[in-house]
Structure formats: C-alpha cells, structure tokens
PyMOL Python script that loads the backbone (N, CA, C, O; Angstrom):
from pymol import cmd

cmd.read_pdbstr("""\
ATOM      1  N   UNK A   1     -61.543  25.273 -31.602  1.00  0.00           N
ATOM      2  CA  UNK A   1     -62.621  26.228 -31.444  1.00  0.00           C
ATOM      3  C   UNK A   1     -62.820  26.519 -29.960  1.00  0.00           C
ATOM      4  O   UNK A   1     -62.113  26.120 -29.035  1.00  0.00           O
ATOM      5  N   UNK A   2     -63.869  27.259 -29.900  1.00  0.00           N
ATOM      6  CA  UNK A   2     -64.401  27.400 -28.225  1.00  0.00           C
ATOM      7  C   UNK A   2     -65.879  27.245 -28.055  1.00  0.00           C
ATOM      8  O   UNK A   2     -66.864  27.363 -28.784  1.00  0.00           O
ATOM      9  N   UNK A   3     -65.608  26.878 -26.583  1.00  0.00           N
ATOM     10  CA  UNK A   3     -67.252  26.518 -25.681  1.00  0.00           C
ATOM     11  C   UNK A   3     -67.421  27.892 -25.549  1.00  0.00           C
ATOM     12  O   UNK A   3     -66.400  28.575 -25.468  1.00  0.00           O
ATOM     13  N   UNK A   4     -68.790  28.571 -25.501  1.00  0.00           N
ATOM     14  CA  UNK A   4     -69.420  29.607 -24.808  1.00  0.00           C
ATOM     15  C   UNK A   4     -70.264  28.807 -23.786  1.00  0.00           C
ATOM     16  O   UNK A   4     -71.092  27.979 -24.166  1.00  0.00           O
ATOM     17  N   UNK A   5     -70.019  29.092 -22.399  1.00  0.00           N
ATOM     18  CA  UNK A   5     -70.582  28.826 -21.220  1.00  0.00           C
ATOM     19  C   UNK A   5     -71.584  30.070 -21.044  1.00  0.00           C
ATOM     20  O   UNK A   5     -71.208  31.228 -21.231  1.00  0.00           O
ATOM     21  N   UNK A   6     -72.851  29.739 -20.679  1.00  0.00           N
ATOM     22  CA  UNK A   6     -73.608  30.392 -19.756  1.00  0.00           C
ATOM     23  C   UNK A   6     -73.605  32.022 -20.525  1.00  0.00           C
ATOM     24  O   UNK A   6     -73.179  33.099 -20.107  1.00  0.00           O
ATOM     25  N   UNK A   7     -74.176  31.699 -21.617  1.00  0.00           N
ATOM     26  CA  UNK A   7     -74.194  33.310 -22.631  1.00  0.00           C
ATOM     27  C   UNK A   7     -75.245  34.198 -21.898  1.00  0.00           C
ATOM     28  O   UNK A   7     -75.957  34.661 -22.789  1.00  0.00           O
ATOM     29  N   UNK A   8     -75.676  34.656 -20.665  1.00  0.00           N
ATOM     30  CA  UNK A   8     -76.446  34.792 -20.555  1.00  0.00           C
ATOM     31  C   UNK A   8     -77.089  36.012 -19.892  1.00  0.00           C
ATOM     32  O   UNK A   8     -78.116  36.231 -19.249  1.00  0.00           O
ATOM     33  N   UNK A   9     -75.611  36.990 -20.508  1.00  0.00           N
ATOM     34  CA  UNK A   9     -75.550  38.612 -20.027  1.00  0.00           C
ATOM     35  C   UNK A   9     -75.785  38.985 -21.513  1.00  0.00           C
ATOM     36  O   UNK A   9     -75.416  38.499 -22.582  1.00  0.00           O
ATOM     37  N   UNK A  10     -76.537  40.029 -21.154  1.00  0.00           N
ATOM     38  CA  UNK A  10     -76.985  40.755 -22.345  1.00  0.00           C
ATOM     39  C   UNK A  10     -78.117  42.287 -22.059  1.00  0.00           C
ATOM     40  O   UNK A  10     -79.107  42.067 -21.362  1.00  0.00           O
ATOM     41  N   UNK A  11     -77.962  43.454 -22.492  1.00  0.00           N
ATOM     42  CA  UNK A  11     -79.300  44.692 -22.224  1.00  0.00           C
ATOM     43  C   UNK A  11     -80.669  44.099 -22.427  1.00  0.00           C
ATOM     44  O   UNK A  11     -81.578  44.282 -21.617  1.00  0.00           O
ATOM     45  N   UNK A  12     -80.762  43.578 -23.225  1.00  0.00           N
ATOM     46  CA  UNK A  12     -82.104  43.593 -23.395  1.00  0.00           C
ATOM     47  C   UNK A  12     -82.689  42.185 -23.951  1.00  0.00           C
ATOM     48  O   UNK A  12     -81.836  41.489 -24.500  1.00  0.00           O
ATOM     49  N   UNK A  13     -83.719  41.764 -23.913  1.00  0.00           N
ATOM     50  CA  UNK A  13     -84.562  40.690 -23.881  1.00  0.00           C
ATOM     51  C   UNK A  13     -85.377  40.465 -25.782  1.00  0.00           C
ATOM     52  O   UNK A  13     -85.857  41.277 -26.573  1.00  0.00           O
ATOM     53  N   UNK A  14     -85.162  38.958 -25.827  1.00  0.00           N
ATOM     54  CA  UNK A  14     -85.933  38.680 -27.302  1.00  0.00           C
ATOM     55  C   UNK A  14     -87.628  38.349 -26.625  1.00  0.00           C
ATOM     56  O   UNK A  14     -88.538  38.146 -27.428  1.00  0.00           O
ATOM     57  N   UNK A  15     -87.879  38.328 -25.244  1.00  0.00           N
ATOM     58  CA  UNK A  15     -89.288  38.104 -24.975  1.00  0.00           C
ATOM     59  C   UNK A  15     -90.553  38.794 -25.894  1.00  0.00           C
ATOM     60  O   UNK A  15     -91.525  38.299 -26.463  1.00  0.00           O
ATOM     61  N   UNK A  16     -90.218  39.711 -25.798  1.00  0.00           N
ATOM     62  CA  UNK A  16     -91.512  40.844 -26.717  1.00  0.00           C
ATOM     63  C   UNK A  16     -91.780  40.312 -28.056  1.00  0.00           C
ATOM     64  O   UNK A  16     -92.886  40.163 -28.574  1.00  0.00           O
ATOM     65  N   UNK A  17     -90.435  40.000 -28.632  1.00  0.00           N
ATOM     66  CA  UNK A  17     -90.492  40.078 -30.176  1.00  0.00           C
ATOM     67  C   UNK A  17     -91.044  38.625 -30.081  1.00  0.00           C
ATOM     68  O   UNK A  17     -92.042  38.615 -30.801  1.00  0.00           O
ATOM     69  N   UNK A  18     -90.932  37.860 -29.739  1.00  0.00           N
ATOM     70  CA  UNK A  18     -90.878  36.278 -29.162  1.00  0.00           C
ATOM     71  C   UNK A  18     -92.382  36.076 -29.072  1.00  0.00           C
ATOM     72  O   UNK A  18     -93.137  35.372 -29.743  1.00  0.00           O
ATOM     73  N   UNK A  19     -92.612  36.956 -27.974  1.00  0.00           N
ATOM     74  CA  UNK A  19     -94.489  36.647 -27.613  1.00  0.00           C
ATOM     75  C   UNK A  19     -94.688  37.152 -28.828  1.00  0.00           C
ATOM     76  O   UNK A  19     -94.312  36.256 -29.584  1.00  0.00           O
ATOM     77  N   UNK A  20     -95.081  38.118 -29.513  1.00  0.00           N
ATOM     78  CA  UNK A  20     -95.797  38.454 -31.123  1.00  0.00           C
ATOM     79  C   UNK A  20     -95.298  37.396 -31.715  1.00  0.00           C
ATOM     80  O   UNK A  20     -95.922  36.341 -31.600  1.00  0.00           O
ATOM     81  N   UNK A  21     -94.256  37.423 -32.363  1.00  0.00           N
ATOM     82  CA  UNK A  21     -94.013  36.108 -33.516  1.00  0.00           C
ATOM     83  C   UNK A  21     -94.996  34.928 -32.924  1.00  0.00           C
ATOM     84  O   UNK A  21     -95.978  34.428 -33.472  1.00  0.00           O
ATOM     85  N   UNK A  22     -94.586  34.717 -31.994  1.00  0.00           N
ATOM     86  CA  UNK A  22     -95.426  32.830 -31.732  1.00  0.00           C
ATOM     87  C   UNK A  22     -97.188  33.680 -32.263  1.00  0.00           C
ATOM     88  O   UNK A  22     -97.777  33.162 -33.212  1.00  0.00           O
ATOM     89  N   UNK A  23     -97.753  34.774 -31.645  1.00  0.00           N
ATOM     90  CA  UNK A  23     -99.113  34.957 -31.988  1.00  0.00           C
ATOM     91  C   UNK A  23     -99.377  35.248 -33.552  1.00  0.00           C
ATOM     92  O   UNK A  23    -100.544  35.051 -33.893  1.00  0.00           O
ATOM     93  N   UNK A  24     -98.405  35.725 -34.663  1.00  0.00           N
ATOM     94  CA  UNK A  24     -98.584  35.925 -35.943  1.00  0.00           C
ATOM     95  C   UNK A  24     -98.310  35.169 -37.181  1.00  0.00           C
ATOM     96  O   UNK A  24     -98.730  35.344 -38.325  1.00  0.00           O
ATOM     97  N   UNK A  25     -97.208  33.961 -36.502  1.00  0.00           N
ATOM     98  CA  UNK A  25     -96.592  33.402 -37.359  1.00  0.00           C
ATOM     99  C   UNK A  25     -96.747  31.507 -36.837  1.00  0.00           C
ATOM    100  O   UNK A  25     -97.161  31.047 -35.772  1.00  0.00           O
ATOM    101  N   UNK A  26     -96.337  30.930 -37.822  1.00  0.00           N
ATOM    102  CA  UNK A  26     -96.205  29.207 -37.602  1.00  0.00           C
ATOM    103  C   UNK A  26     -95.034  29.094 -36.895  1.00  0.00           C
ATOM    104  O   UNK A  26     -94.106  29.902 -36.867  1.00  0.00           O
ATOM    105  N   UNK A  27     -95.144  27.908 -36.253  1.00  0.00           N
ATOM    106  CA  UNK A  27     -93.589  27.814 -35.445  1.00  0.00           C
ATOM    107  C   UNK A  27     -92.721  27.287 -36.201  1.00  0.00           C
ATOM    108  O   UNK A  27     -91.610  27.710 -35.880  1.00  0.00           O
ATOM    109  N   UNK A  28     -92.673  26.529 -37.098  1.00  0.00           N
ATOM    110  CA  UNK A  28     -91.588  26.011 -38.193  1.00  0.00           C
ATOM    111  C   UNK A  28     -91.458  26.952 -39.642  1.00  0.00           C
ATOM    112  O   UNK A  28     -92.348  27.294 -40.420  1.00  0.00           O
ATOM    113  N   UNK A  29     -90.283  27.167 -39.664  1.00  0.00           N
ATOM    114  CA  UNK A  29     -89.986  28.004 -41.304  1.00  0.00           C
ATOM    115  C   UNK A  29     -90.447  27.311 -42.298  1.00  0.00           C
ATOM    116  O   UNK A  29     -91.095  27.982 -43.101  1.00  0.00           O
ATOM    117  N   UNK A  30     -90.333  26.099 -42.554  1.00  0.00           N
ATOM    118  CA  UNK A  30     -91.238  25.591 -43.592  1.00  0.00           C
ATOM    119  C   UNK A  30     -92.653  25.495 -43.594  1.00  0.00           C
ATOM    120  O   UNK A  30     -93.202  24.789 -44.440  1.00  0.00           O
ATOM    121  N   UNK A  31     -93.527  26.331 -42.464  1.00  0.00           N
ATOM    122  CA  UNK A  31     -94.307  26.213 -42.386  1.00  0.00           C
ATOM    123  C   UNK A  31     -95.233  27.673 -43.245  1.00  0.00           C
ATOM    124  O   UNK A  31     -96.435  27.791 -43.485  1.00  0.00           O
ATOM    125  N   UNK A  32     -94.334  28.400 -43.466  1.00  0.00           N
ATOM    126  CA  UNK A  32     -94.069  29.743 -44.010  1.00  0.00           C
ATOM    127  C   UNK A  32     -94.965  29.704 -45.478  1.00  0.00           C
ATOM    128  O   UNK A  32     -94.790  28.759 -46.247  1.00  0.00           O
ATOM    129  N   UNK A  33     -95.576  30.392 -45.687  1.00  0.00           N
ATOM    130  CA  UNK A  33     -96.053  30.187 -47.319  1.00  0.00           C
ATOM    131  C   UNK A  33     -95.096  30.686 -48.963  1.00  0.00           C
ATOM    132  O   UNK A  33     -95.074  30.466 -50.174  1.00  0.00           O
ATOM    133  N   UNK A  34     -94.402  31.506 -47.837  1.00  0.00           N
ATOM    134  CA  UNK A  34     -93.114  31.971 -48.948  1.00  0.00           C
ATOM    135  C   UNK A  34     -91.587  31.547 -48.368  1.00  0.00           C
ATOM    136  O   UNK A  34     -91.273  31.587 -47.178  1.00  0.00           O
ATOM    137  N   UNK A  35     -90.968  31.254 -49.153  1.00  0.00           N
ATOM    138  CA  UNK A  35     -89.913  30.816 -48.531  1.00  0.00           C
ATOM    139  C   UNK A  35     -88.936  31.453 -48.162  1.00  0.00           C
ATOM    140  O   UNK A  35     -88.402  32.238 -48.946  1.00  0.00           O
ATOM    141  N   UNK A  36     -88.411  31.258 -46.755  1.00  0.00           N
ATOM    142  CA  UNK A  36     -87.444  32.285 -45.995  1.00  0.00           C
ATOM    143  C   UNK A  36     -86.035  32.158 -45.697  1.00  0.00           C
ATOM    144  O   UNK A  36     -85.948  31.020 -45.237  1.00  0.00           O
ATOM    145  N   UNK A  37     -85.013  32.616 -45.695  1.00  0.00           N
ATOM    146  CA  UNK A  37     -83.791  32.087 -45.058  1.00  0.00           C
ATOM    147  C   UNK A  37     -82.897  33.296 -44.451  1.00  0.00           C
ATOM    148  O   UNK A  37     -82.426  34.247 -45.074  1.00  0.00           O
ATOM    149  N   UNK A  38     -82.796  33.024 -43.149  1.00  0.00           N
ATOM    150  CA  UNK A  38     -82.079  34.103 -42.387  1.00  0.00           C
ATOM    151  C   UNK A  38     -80.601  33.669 -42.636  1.00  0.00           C
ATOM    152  O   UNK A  38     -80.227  32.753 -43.369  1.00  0.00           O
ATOM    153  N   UNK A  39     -80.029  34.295 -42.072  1.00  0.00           N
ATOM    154  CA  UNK A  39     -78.166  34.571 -41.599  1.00  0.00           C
ATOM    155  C   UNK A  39     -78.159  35.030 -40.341  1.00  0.00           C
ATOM    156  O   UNK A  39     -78.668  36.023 -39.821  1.00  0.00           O
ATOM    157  N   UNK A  40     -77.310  33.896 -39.818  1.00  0.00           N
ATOM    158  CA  UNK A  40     -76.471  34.171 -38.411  1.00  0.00           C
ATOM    159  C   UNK A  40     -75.091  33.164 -38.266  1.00  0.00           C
ATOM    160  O   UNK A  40     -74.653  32.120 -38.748  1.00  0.00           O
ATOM    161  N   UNK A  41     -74.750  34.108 -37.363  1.00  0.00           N
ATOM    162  CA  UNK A  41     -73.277  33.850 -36.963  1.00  0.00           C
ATOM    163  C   UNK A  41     -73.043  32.647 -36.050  1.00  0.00           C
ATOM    164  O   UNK A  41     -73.060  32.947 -34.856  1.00  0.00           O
ATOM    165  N   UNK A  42     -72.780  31.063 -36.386  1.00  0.00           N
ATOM    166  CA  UNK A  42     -72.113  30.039 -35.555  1.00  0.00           C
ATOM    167  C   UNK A  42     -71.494  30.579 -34.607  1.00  0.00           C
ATOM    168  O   UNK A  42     -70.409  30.976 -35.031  1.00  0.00           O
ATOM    169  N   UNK A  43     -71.637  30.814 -33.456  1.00  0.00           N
ATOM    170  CA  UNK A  43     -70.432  31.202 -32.380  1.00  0.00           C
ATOM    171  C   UNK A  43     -68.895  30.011 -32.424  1.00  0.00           C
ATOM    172  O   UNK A  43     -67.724  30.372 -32.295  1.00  0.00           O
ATOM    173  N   UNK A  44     -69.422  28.502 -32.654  1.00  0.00           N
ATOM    174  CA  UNK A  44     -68.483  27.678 -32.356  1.00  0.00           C
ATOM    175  C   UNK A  44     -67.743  27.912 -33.363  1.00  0.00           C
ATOM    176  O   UNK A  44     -66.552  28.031 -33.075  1.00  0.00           O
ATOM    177  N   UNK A  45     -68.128  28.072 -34.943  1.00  0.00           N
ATOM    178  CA  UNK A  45     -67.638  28.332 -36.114  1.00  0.00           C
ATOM    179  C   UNK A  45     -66.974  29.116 -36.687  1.00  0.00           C
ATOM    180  O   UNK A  45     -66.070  28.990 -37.514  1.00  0.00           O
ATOM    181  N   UNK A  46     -67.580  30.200 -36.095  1.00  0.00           N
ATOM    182  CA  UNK A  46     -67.195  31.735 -36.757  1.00  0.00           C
ATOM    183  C   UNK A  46     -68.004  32.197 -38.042  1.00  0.00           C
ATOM    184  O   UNK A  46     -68.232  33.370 -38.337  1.00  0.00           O
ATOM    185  N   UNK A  47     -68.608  30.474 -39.136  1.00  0.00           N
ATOM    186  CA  UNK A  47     -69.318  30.711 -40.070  1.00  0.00           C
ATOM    187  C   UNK A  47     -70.475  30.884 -39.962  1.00  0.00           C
ATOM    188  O   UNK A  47     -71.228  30.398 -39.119  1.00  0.00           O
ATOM    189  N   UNK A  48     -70.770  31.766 -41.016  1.00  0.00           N
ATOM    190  CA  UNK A  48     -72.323  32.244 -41.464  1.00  0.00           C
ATOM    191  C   UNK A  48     -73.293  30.804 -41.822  1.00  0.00           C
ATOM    192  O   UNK A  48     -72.945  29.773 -42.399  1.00  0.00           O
ATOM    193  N   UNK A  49     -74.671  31.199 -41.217  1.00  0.00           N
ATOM    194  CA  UNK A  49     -75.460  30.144 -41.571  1.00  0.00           C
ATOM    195  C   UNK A  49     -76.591  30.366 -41.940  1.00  0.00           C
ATOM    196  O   UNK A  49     -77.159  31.162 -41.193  1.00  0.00           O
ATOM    197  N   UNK A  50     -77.242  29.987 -42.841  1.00  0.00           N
ATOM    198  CA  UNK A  50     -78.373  29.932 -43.435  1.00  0.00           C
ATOM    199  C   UNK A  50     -79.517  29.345 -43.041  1.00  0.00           C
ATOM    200  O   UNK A  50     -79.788  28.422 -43.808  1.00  0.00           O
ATOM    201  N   UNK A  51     -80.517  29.512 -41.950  1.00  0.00           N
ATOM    202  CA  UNK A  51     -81.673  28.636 -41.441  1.00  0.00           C
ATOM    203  C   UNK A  51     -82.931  29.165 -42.473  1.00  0.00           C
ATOM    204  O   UNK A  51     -83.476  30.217 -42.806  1.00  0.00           O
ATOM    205  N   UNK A  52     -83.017  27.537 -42.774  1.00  0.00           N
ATOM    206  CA  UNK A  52     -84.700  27.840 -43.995  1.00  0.00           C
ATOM    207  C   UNK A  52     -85.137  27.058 -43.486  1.00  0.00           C
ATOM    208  O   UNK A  52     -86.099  26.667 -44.147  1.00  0.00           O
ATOM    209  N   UNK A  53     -84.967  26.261 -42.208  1.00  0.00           N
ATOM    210  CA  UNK A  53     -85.704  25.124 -41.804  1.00  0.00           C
ATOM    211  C   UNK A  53     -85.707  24.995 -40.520  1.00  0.00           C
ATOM    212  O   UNK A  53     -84.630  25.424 -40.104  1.00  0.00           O
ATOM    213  N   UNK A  54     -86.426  24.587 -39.589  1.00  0.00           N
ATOM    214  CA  UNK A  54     -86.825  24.570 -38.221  1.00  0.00           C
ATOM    215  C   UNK A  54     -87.148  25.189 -37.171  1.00  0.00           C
ATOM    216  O   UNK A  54     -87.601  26.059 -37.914  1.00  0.00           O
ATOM    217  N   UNK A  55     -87.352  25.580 -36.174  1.00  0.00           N
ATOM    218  CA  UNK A  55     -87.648  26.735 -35.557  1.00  0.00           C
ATOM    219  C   UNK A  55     -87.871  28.209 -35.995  1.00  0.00           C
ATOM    220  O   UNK A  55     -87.050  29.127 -35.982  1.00  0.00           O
ATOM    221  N   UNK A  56     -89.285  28.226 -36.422  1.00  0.00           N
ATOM    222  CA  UNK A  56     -89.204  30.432 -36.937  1.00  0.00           C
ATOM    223  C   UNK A  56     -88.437  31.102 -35.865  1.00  0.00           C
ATOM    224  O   UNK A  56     -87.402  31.738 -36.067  1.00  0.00           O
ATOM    225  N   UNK A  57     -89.019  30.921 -34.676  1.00  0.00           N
ATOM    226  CA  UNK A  57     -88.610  31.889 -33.648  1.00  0.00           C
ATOM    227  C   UNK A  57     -87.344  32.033 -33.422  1.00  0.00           C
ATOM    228  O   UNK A  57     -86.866  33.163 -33.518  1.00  0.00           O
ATOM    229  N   UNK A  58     -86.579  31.004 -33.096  1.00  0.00           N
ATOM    230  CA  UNK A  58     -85.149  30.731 -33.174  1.00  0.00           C
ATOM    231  C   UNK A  58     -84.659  31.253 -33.877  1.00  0.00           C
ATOM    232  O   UNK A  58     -83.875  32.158 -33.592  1.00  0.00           O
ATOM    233  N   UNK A  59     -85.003  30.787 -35.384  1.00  0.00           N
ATOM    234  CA  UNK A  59     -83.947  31.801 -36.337  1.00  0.00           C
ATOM    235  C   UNK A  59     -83.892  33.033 -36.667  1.00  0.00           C
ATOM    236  O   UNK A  59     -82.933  33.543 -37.247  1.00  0.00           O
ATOM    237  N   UNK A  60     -85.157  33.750 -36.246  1.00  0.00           N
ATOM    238  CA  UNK A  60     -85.402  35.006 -36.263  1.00  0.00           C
ATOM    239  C   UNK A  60     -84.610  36.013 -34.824  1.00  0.00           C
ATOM    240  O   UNK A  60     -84.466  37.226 -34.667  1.00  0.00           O
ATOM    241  N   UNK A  61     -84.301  35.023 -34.122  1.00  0.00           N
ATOM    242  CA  UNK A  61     -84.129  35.863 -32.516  1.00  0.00           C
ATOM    243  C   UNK A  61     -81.974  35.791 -32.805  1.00  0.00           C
ATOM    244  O   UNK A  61     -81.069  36.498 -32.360  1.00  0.00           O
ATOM    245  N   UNK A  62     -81.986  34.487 -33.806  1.00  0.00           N
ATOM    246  CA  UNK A  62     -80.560  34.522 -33.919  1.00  0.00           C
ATOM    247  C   UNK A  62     -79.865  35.359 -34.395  1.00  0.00           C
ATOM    248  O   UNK A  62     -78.772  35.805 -34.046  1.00  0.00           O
ATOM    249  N   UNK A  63     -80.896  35.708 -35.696  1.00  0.00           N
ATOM    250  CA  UNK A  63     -80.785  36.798 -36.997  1.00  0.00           C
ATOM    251  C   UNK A  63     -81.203  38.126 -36.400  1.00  0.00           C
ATOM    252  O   UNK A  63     -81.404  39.045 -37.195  1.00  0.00           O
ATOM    253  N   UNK A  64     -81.341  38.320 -35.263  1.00  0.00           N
ATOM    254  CA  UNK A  64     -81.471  39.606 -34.322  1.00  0.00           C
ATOM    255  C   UNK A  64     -80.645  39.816 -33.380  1.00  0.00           C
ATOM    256  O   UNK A  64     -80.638  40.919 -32.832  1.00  0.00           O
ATOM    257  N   UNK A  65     -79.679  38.702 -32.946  1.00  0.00           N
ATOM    258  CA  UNK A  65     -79.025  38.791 -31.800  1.00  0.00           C
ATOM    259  C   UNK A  65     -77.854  39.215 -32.259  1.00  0.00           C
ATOM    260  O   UNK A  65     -77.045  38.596 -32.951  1.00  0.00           O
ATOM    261  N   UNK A  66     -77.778  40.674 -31.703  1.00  0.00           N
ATOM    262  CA  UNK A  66     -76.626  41.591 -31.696  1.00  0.00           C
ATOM    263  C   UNK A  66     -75.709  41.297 -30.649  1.00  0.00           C
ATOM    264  O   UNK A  66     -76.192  40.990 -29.559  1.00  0.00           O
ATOM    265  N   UNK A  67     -74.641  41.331 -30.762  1.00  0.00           N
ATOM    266  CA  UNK A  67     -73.874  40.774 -29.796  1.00  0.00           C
ATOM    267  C   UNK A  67     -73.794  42.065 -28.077  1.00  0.00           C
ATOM    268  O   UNK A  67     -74.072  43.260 -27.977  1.00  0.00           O
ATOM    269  N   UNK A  68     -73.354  41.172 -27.170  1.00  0.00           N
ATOM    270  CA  UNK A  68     -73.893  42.549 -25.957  1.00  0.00           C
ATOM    271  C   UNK A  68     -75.326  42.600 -26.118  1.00  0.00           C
ATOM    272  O   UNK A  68     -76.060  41.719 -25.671  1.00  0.00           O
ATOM    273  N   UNK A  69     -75.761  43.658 -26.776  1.00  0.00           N
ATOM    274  CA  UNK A  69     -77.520  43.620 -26.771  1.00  0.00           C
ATOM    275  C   UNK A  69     -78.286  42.936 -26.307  1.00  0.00           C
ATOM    276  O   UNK A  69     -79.049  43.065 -25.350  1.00  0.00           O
ATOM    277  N   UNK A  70     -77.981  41.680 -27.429  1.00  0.00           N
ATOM    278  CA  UNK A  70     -79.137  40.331 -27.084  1.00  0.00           C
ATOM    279  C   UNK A  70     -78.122  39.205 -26.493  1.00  0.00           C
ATOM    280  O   UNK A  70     -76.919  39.424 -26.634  1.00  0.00           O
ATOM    281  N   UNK A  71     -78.398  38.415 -26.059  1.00  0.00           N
ATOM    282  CA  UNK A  71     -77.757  37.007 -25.658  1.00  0.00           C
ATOM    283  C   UNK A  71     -77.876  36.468 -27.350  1.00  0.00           C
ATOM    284  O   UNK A  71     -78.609  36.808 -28.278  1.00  0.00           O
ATOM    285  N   UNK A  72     -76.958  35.639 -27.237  1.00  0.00           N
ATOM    286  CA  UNK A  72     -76.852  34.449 -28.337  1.00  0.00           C
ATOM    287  C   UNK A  72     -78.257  33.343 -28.498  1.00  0.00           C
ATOM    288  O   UNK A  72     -78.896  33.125 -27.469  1.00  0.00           O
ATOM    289  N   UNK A  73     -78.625  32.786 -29.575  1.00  0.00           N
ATOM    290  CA  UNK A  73     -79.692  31.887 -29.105  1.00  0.00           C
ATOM    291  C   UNK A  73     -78.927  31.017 -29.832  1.00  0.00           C
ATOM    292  O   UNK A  73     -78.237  31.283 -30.816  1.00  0.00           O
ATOM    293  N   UNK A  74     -79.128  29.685 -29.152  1.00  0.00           N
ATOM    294  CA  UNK A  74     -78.925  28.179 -29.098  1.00  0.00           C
ATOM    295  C   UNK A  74     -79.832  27.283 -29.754  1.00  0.00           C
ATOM    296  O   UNK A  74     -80.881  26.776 -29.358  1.00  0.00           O
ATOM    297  N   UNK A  75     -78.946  27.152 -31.305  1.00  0.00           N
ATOM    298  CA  UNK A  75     -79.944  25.996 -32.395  1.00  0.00           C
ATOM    299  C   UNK A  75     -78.824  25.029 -31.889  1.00  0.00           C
ATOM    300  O   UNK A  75     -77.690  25.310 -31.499  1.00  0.00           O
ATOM    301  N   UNK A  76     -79.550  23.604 -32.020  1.00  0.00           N
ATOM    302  CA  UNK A  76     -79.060  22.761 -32.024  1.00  0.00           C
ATOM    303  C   UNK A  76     -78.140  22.830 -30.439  1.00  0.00           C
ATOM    304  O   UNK A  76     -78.446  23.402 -29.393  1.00  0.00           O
ATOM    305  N   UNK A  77     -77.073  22.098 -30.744  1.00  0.00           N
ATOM    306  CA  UNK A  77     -75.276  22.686 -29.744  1.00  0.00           C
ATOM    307  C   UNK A  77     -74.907  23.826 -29.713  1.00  0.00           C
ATOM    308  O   UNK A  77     -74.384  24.386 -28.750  1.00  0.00           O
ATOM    309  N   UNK A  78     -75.228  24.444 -31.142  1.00  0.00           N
ATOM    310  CA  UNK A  78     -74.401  25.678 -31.049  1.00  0.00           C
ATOM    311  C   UNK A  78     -75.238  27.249 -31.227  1.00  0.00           C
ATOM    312  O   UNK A  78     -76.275  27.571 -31.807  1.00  0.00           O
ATOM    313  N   UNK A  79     -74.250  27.986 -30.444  1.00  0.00           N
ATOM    314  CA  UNK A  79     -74.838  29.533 -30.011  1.00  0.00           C
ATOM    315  C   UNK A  79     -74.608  30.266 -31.107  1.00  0.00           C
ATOM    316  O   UNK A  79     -73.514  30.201 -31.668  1.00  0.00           O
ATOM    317  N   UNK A  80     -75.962  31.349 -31.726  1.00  0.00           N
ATOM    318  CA  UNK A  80     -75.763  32.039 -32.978  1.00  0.00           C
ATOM    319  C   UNK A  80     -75.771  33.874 -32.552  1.00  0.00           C
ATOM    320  O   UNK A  80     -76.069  34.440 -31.500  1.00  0.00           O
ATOM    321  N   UNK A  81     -75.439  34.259 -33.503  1.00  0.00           N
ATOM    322  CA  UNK A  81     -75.948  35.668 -33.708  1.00  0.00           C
ATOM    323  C   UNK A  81     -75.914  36.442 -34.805  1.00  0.00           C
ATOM    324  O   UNK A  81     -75.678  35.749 -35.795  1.00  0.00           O
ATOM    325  N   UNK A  82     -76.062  37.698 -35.081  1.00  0.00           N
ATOM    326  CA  UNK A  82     -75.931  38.154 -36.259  1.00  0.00           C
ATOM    327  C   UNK A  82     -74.972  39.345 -36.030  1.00  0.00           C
ATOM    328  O   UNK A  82     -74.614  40.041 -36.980  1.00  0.00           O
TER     329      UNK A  82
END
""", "prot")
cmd.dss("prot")
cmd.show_as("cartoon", "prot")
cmd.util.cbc("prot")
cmd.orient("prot")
C-alpha cells in the first residue's frame, strides 16, 4: 500500500461546515437518536468504509471530502474521503 504524507493541499476548507455541526449536533454518532452510517474512501486501502460509530464530525467531513477540493480527514491512522 501507500503512506499519504502531509495531505494538506486542498481549495477549500471543512471549517464552516465543522463550526455548525459541533453547534447542532452530538459529537459521537452513537450519540445520534436515529441511526447513521456514512461511506468513505480508506486512502491506505482503497476500501469503502462504513462509520456508525465515533466521531460525527469526522465522519461527516470524510463523507464530504472530495478529493483536490477538500483535504482527506484522518480517522484513526488512516486518511479518508469520498
């Protein structure tokens, strides 16, 4: 597989969407009253992944991160996108 070093060119910023979510929503997906599960892309993997658990913001910014556009966001070790 491969390392992505220093993902950290990209147009535009998850800040905006980032500040609202933390003010509207819980910070954990199970914290959710209905249950949620995004898709994003493992960079190390290549496979699709399913987050229903841990970080809202994270998995929402992963499941947004267009490649170029957004930077990758970093669950765990590894860098996601959609």
């Amino acid at each position: 597989m491969f390392e992505l070093n220093n993902p950290s060119k990209s147009f535009a910023s998850h800040r905006p969407v980032r500040k609202i979510l933390t003010e509207l929503l819980p910070e954990k997906i199970e914290d959710l009253k209905i249950p949620l599960y995004l898709s994003s892309t493992n960079l190390s993997t290549g496979e699709n992944t399913m987050l229903c658990e841990g970080n809202l913001f994270d998995a929402v910014m992963a499941s947004t991160s267009i490649p170029v556009a957004f930077r990758p966001i970093k669950i765990g070790i590894d860098y996601h996108v959609d």
